[in-house]
N, C-alpha and C positions, 0 to 999 in steps of 0.2 A: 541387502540393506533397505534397499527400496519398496520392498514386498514389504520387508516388517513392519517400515512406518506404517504405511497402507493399511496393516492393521490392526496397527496401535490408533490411527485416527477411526478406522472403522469403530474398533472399542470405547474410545472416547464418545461419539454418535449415539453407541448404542447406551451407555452408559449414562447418559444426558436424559435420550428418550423413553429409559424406563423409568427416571422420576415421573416425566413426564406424562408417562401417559398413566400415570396414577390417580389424574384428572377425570379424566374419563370414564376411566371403569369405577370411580366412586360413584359421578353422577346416574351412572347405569343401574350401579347396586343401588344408589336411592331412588331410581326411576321407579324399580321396579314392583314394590308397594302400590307407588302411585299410580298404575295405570288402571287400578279399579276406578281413582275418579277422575279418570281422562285427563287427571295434569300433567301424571309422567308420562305420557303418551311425545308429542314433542321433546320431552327432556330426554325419553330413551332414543328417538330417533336420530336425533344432535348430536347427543354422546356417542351413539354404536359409529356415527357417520367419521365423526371428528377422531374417535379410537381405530378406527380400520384405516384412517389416510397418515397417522402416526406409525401403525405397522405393515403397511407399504414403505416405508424405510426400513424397516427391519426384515421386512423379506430382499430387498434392494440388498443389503451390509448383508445377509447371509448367504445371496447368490454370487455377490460378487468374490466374498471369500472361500468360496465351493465349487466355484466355476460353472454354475448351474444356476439356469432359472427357479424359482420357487415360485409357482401359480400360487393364484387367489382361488381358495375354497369356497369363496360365495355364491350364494345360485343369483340368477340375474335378475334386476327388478325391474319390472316392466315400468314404463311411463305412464303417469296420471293415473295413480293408484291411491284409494282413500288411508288414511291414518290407521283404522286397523286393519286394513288387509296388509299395510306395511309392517306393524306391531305382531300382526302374527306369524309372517313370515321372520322377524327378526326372530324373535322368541322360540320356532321353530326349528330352526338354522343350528347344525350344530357349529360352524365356524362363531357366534356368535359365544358360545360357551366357553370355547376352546381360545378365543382369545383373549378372554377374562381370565380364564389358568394361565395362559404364558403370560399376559400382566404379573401374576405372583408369582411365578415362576422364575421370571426374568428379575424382580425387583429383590429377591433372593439371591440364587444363586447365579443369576445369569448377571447380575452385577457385579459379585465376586470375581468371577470369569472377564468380565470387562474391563472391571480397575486393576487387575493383579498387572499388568503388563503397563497402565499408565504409572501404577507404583515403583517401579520397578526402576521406568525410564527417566521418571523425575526426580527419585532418588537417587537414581548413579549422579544426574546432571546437577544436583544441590552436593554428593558428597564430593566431585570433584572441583567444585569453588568455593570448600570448605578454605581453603587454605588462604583465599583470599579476603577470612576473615578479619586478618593480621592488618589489613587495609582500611580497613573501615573507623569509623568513631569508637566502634563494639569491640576494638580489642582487647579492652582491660578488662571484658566479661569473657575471654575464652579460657577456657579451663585449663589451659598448657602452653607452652610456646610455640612459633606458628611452623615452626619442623615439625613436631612431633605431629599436630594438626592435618599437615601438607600427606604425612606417609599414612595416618590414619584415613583422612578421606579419599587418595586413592586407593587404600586396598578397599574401601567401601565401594569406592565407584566399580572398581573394577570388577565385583564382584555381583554388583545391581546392575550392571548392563550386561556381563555373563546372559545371569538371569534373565534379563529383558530379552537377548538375543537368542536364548533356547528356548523359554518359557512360551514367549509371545505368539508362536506360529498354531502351538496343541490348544492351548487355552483358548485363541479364538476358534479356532475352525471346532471345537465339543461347543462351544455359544452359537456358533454358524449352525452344527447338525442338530441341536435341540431345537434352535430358533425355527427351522427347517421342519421338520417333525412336529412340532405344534401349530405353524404356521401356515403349511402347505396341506394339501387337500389329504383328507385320510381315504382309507380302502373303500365306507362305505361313499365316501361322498363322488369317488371314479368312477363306482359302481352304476351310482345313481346318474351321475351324468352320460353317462356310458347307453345305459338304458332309454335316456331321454334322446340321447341322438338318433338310436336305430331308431327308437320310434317317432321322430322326426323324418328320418330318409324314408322310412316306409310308407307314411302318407306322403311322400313326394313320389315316391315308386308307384304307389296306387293312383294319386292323381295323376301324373301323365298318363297309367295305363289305361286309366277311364277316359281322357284326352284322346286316343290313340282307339282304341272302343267307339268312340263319338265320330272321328275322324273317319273309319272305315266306312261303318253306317252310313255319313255323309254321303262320302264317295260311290256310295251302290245304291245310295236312293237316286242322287242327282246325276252319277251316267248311266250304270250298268241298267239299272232300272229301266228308264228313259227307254233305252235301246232297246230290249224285251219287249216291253209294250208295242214300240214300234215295230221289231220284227215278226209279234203276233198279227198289229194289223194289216200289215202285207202280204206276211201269209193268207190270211182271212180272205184278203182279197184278193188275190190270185187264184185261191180254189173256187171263187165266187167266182172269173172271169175265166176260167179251162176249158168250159166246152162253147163260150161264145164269141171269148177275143182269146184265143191260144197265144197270140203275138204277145199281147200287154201281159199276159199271164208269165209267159216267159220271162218278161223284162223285169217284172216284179220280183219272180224268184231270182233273178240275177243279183237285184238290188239286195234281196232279203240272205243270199249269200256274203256279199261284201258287208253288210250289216251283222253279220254274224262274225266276221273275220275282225273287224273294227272291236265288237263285243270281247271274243275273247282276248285280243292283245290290251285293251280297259282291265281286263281282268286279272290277265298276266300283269302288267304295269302295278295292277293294287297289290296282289302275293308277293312280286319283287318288294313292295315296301313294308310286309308284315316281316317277313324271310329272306333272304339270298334264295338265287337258284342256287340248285347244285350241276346245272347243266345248260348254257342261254339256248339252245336244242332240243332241252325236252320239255317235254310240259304236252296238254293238249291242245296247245294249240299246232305245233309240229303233226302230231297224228292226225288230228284235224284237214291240215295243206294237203297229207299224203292223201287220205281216204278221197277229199275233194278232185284231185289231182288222176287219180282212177276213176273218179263217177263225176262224168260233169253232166249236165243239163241237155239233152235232145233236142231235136225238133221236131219227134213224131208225140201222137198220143194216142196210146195204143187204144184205150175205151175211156169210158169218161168216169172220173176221180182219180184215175192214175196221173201222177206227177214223171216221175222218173222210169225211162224203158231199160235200165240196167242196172232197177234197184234188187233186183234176185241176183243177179251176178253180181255187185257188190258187198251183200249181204254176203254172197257164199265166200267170197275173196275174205270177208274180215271176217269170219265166222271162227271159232279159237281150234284149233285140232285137237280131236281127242286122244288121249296120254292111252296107252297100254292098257294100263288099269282100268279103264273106263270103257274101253270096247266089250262090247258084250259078243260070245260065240255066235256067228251065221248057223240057223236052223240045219244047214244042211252039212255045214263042218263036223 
């Protein structure tokens, strides 16, 4: 019982607001001549504004009788935009077309659909106080006596609120699904919004990854950088200072060791944040510790420009073993 009324006033509403927006969409249709000399230009804009916020009720009355929302098909107008870039986006727009049809759409047949069930309900509730005609000043104008009257209006009543109470539920919800279907966004216009969002995430996609591009660079001008330079000119100068301060030479390449160590964990730290390791163990900076860890630094120097007296033995330690395939036969095999 409670549902019905619900949308028996839903149909009165809509009922109501399709006279009304007959306003509207006249003003539109006489805009629309006029915008060659700029006077319908405001009258179409008024009108489209003043007819779109009359069928936001009627998208409201058919979601609620659908149990679903019904979007607005509009594309969105940007702020501080001139008269005809507004005039062409209207005109453009297929929602503005579209609800110009459900205007005559609705003022037709979707009113039929709307009054059948107030018909229905105000004729049961008029046939059953027929009998109470017999009360009034107006009884000497009834046509019968007020028994006959009494069993005549209710079988009418009873027969109009039948009606009312079967009718009322299909009749609105086919107003609710047209009103739906003209009102709500069509295929192409999903389509188009659709397209407009990826290509909205994807220049957000692209600009952080340009961000993230920027970022790295940063990070490897202002440390990794830094450091190289610095490690070059240590090196530099140590091999300048080998055969006349061997001490500082050494101290330098000590330093220019930890500076390397420092280097690649800056480096590690940046790959961790393009990537995940897949191991906090490997990398090279691990191979690195090992090799260091079997060849450290002397104190002899065996002739002058040599650094390291166990750089042939760890050269031969890291040196890759040759696979089967790759050995070639001894001459004398």
């Amino acid at each position: 019982m409670k549902r019905r009324l619900q949308m028996t006033l839903v149909a009165l509403i809509a009922a109501l607001l399709s006279v009304v927006c007959l306003v509207p969409a006249a003003v539109t249709l006489v805009s629309l001549p006029l915008t060659l000399l700029w006077v319908g230009i405001p009258l179409l804009i008024g009108a489209t504004w003043v007819g779109r916020r009359l069928l936001t009720a009627h998208r409201y009355g058919a979601g609620y009788v659908l149990g679903r929302d019904v979007p607005q098909p509009y594309r969105s107008q940007a702020q501080h935009r001139g008269f005809f870039v507004v005039t062409r986006d209207l005109l453009t727009d297929e929602a503005t077309w579209r609800d110009l049809l459900w205007i005559g759409v609705n003022v037709t047949a979707g009113l039929a659909l709307t009054l059948l069930p107030l018909v229905f309900l105000v004729g049961g509730v008029a046939a059953a106080l027929l009998p109470a005609l017999a009360l009034t000043p107006w009884r000497a104008m009834a046509p019968g006596p007020w028994w006959a009257l009494g069993w005549v209006g209710w079988l009418w009543a009873v027969g109009l609120v039948a009606a009312w109470w079967y009718a009322t539920p299909p009749l609105v919800r086919t107003w609710a699904a047209i009103a739906a279907g003209m009102l709500g966004p069509s295929r192409t216009s999903v389509l188009n919004s659709r397209v407009a969002e990826l290509t909205t995430s994807r220049a957000d996609s692209v600009d952080s990854a340009a961000q993230e591009i920027r970022r790295i660079e940063r990070d490897l001008h202002d440390g990794v950088q830094v450091r190289l330079v610095s490690l070059g000119m240590t090196v530099g100068l140590a091999e300048e200072l080998i055969d006349s301060r061997p001490d500082r030479a050494r101290q330098l390449l000590a330093e220019a060791q930890g500076s390397v160590t420092e280097t690649l964990q800056e480096l590690r730290r940046l790959v961790h944040g393009i990537h995940p390791p897949s191991s906090p163990t490997a990398g090279s900076s691990g191979r690195s510790a090992r090799w260091r860890s079997t060849c450290r630094w002397t104190s002899r120097s065996v002739r002058p420009g040599s650094v390291m007296t166990r750089r042939s033995a760890c050269l031969r330690r890291w040196r890759p073993v040759p696979t089967s395939s790759s050995r070639r036969p001894s001459p004398t095999s």
